[in-house]
C-alpha positions in Angstrom: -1.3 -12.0 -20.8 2.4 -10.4 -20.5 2.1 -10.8 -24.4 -1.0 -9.4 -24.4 -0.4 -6.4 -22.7 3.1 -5.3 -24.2 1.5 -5.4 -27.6 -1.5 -3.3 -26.7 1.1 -0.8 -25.1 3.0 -0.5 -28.1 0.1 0.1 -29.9 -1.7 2.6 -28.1 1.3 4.5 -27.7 3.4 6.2 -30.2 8.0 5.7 -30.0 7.5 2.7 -27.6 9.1 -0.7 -28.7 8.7 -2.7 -25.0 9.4 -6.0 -24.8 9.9 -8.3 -21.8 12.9 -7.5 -21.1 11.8 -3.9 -19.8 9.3 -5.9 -17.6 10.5 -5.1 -13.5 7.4 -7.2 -12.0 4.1 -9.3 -12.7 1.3 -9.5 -10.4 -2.5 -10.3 -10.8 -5.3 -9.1 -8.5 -8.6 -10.8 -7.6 -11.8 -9.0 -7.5 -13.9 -9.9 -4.3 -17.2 -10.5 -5.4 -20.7 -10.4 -3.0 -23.6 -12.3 -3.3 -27.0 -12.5 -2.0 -26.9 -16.6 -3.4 -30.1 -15.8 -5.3 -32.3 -18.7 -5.5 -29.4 -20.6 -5.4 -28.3 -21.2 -9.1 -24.7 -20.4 -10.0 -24.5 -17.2 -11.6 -21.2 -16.0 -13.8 -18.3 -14.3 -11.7 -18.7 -11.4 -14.6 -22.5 -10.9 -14.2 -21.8 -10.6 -10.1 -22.9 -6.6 -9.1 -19.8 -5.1 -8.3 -21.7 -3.6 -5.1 -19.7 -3.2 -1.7 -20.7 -4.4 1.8 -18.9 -2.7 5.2 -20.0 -4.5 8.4 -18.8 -3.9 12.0 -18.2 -6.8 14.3 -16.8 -6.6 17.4 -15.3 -2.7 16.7 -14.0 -4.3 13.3 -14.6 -2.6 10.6 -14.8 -4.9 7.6 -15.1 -4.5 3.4 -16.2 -6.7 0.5 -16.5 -6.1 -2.9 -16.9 -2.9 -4.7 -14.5 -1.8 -7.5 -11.5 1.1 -7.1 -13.5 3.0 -9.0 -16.2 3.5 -5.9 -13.1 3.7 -3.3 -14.2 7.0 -2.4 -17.9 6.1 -1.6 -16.8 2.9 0.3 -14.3 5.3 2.0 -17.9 7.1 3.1 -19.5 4.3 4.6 -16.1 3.2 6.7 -16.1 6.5 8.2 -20.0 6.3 9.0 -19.5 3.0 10.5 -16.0 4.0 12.5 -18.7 7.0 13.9 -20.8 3.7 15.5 -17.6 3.1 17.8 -15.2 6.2 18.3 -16.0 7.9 21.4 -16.7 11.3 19.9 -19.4 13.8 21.4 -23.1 15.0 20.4 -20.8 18.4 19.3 -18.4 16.4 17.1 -20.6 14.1 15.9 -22.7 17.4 14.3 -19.5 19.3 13.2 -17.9 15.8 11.6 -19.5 15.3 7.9 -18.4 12.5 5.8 -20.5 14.0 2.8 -18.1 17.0 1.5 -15.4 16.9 -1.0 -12.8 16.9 1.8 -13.4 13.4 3.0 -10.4 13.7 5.3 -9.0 16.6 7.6 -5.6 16.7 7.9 -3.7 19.4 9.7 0.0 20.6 8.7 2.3 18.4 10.5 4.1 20.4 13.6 7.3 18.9 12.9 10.1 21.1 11.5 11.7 18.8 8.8 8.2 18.8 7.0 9.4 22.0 6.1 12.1 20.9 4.3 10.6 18.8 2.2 9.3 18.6 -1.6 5.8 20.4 -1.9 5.1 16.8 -3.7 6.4 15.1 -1.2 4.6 17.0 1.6 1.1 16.3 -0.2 1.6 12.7 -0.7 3.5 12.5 2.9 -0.2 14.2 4.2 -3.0 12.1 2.6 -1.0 9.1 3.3 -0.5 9.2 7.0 -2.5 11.6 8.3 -2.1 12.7 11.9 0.4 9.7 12.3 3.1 11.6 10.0 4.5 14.0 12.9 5.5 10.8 14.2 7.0 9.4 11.9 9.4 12.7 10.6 10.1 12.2 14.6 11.7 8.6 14.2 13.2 9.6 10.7 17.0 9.6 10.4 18.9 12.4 9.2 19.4 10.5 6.2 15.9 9.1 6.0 13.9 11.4 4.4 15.8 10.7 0.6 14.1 8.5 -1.7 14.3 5.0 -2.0 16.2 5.6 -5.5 13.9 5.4 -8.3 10.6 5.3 -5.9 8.3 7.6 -4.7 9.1 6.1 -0.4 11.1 7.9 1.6 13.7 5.5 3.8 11.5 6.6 6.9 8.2 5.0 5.7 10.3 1.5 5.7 11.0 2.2 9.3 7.8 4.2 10.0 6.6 0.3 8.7 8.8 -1.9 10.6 8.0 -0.2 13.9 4.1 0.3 14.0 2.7 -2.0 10.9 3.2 -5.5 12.7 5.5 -6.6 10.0 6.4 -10.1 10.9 8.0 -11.0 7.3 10.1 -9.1 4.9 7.5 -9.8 2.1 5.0 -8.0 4.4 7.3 -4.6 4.3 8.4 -4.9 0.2 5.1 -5.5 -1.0 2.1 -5.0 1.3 3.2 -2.2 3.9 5.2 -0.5 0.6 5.2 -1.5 -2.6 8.7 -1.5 -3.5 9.0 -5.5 -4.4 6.8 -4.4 -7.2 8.1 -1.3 -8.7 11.7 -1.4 -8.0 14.0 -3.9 -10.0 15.0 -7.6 -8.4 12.2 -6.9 -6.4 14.2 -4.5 -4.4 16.9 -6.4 -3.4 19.6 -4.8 -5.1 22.9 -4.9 -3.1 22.5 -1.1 -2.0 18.8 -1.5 -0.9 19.4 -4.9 0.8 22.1 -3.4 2.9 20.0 -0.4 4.5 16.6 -2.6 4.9 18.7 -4.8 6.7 20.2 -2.4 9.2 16.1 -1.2 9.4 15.0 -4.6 9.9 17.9 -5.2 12.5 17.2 -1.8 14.6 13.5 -2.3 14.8 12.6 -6.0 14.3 15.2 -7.4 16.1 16.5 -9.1 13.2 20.1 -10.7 14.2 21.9 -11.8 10.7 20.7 -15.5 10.6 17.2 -14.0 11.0 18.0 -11.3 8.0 19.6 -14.6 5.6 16.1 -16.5 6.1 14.3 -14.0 5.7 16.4 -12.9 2.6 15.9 -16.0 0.8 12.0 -16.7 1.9 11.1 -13.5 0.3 13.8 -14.3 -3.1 11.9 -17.3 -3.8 8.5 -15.6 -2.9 9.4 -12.9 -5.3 10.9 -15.5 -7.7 7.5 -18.0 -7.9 4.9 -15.3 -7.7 6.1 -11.7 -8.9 9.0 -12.5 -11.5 8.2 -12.4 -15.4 6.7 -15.8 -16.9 8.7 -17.8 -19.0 7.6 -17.1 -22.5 
């Protein structure tokens, strides 16, 4: 597959010569498939409708299936079914429509270092987090809101992550809270990076430096096994 998709790069587009060496990370996804069972005969993974289901159950709001291509219509129906549960009036509930192109409303952040920021940054800052990103330019250091060198995360997100997205391991902040394990070289471990998530990981996890050592090498031979290039 790495073969596979290096070649068809270099031949849909023109001046590039990539090999596996220029490789930073491999991962694979799985698509979650839903099924009726028919009349119980086995039916090809590839014939499966790629149709999504959202159920509540006990005030959880739970997805299957679909394709990213439908996020936005699946984004529809969690919003219809979060209505079922959130303690919003007769009022709201007529003013809040979940059929516009505006799915969400997000007012401009009070906080006066949103100011200072990028006009990109300050876009993707918005849609990201919402009404929760006040909060977090409150908890940013001074030094915080810089890029995580050749990334589009700010330094705050990892501690916007460390304080208020349970993160118990730190393969849960590098490649499911952000995805910097995946798009950043050595998985993001680099000596300069290691040294500033572990002072993160220290002032809001609790982290002493055995914890930080163990936690340093589960996630090497994590990233190692599962998300460094195949051997050819």
């Amino acid at each position: 597959e790495v073969d596979y998709l290096l070649d068809a790069t270099n031949g849909l587009f023109d001046d590039t010569d990539l090999n596996r060496e220029d490789v930073i990370s491999t991962w694979a996804g799985v698509r979650p498939l839903i099924s009726d069972g028919g009349d119980g005969k086995r039916v090809s993974p590839s014939k499966e409708k790629r149709d999504h289901s959202v159920w509540l159950d006990n005030n959880l709001v739970t997805v299957s299936g679909g394709k990213l291509t439908t996020f936005r219509l699946i984004a529809l129906d969690v919003l219809e079914k979060c209505q079922q549960v959130l303690a919003l009036s007769d009022t709201t509930m007529q003013n809040q429509t979940v059929s516009g192109d505006q799915v969400f409303s997000n007012p401009t952040p009070t906080h006066p270092k949103f100011a200072t920021l990028p006009k990109p940054l300050q876009q993707r800052l918005q849609g990201f987090y919402g009404l929760q990103l006040d909060r977090l330019l409150d908890i940013a250091h001074d030094d915080e809101l810089a890029y995580v060198t050749d990334s589009n995360t700010i330094w705050a997100e990892i501690r916007f992550a460390a304080r208020f997205e349970q993160v118990i391991h730190l393969d849960d902040l590098l490649l499911r809270r952000t995805r910097l394990g995946l798009i950043l070289p050595h998985g993001a471990m680099t000596p300069l990076i290691s040294a500033r998530l572990k002072q993160i990981c220290q002032q809001e996890l609790g982290w002493d430096e055995q914890k930080w050592q163990r936690e340093a090498a589960r996630y090497s031979e994590l990233w190692q096994r599962y998300y460094h290039l195949p051997a050819a």
